[in-house]
C-alpha positions in Angstrom: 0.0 0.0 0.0 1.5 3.6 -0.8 2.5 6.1 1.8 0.3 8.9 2.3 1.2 11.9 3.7 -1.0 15.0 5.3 -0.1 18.6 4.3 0.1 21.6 7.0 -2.1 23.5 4.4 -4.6 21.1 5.0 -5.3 22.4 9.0 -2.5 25.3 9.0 -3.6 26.4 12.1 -2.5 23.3 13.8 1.2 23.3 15.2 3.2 20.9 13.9 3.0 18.3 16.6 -0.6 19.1 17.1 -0.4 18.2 12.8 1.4 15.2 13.8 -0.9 13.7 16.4 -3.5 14.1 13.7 -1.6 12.3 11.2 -0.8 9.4 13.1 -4.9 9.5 14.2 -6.2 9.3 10.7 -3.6 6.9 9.2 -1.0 8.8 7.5 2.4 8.0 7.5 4.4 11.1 6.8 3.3 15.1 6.7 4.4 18.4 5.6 5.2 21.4 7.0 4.6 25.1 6.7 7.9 26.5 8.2 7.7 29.4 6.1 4.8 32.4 5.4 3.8 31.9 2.1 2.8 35.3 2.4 3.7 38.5 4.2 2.2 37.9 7.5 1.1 34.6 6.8 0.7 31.5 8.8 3.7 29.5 9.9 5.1 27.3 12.2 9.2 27.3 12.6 10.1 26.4 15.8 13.2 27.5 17.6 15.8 24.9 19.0 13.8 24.0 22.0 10.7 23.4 19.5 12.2 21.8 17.2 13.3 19.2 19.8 9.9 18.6 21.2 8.4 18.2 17.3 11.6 15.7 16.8 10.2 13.7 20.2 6.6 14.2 18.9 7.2 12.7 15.4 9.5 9.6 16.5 6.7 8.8 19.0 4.0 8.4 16.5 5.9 7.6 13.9 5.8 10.3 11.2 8.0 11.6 9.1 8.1 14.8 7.5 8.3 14.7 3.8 8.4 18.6 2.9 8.5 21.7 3.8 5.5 23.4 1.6 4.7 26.0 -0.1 7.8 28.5 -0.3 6.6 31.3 -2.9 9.6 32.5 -4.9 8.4 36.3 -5.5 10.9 39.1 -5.9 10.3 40.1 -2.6 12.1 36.6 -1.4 15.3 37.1 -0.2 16.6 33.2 -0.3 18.8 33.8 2.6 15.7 34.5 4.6 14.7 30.8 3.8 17.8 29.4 5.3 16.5 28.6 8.7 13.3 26.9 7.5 15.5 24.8 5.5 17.8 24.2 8.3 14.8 23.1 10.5 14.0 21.0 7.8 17.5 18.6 7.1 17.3 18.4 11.4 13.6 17.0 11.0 14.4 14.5 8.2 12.5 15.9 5.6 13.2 15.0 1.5 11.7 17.6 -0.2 10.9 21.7 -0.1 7.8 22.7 -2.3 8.0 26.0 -4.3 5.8 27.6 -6.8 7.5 30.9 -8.0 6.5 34.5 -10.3 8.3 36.0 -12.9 10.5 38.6 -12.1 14.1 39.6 -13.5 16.4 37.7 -10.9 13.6 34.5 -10.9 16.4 32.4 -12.1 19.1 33.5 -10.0 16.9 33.6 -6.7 15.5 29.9 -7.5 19.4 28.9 -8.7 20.5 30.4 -5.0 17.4 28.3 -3.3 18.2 24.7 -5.3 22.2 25.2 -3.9 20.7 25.9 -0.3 17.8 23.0 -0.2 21.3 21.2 -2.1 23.4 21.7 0.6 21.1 20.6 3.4 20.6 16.9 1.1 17.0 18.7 0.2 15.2 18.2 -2.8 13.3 21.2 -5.0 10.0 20.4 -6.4 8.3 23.3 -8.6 4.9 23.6 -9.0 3.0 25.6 -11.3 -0.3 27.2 -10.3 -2.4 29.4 -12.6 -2.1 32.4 -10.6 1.3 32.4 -10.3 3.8 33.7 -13.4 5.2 30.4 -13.7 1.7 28.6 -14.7 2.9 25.7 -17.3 4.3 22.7 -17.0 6.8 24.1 -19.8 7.3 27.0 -17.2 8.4 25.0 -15.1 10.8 22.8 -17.3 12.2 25.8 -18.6 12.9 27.3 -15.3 14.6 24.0 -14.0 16.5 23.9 -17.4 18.0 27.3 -17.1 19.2 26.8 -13.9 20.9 23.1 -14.2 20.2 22.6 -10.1 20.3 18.4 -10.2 18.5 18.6 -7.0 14.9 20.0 -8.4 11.8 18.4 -10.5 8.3 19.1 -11.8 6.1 18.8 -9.0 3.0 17.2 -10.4 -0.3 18.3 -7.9 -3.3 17.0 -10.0 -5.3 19.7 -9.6 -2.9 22.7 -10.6 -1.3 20.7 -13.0 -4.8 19.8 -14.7 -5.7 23.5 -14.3 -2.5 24.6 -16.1 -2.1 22.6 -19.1 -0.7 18.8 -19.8 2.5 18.0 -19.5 2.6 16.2 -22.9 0.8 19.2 -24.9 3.5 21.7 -23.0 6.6 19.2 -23.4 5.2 18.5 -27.3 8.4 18.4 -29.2 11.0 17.4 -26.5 10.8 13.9 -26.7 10.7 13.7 -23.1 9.9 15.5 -19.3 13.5 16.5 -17.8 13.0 16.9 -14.3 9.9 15.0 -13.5 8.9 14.5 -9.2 5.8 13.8 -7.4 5.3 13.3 -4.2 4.5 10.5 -2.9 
């Protein structure tokens, strides 16, 4: 039987053990985490040392693992080395993966290059998302933006319904013969 996994955004206003508990209550066998406001004065949850100790205790205890941090939204307001310590908590908890979706600005590519080295550094993976609100809204968006960087550490993630809301895959790849950088979560 697959893993399944519960994600913060799902009862954000649950700490992370509190998420935890709630996991392990209704089945799940791994969760993600919002360590980082996906907006200006939005919602999240990164503990200090002391905190992230207790979550550490929490998870071990009923058994979860953390599979990402999620959503990290790459604007040009995002200074990556303001993302550091959420990605720090996140290598200490175990976690595989940080979720991004991103918009278009002038130093997109440099700012995402600088966040694949940093999620790179802590044995983190990058998976980018596309959403239709968002200036990188294709699955070729997304393919492009992981091609002009070269980061090894990154991949398409593919959420059903964004991806189904901002094109196929095959229609945007059409032409390439294949789709480079290709993760889903599991």
């Amino acid at each position: 039987m697959p893993s399944l996994g519960l994600g913060h955004f799902t009862f954000l206003d649950l700490s992370p053990s509190d998420l935890v508990r709630t996991a392990r209550g209704a089945g799940f066998d791994f969760v993600g985490l919002r360590l980082h406001p996906a907006a200006r004065d939005a919602l999240s949850w990164l503990p200090d040392k002391s905190g992230l100790k207790e979550l550490r205790r929490v998870m071990a205890g009923e058994g979860i693992a953390l599979y990402d941090v999620e959503t990290i939204v790459i604007n040009k307001a995002l200074d990556p080395d303001d993302l550091m310590p959420a990605l720090d908590a996140a290598c200490e908890l175990g976690a595989r993966r940080v979720n991004v979706c991103a918009d278009v600005f002038p130093q997109l590519g440099d700012t995402f290059a600088k966040i694949c080295e940093g999620a790179a550094s802590r044995a983190l993976g990058v998976d980018l998302e596309c959403m239709p609100w968002r200036g990188i809204n294709t699955p070729r968006a997304c393919f492009d933006l992981i091609a002009e960087t070269g980061a090894g550490n990154c991949g398409y993630l593919v959420d059903a319904l964004h991806h189904s809301r901002c094109g196929d895959a095959s229609r945007s790849c059409r032409g390439t013969g294949r789709m480079p950088g290709l993760s889903a979560a599991l």
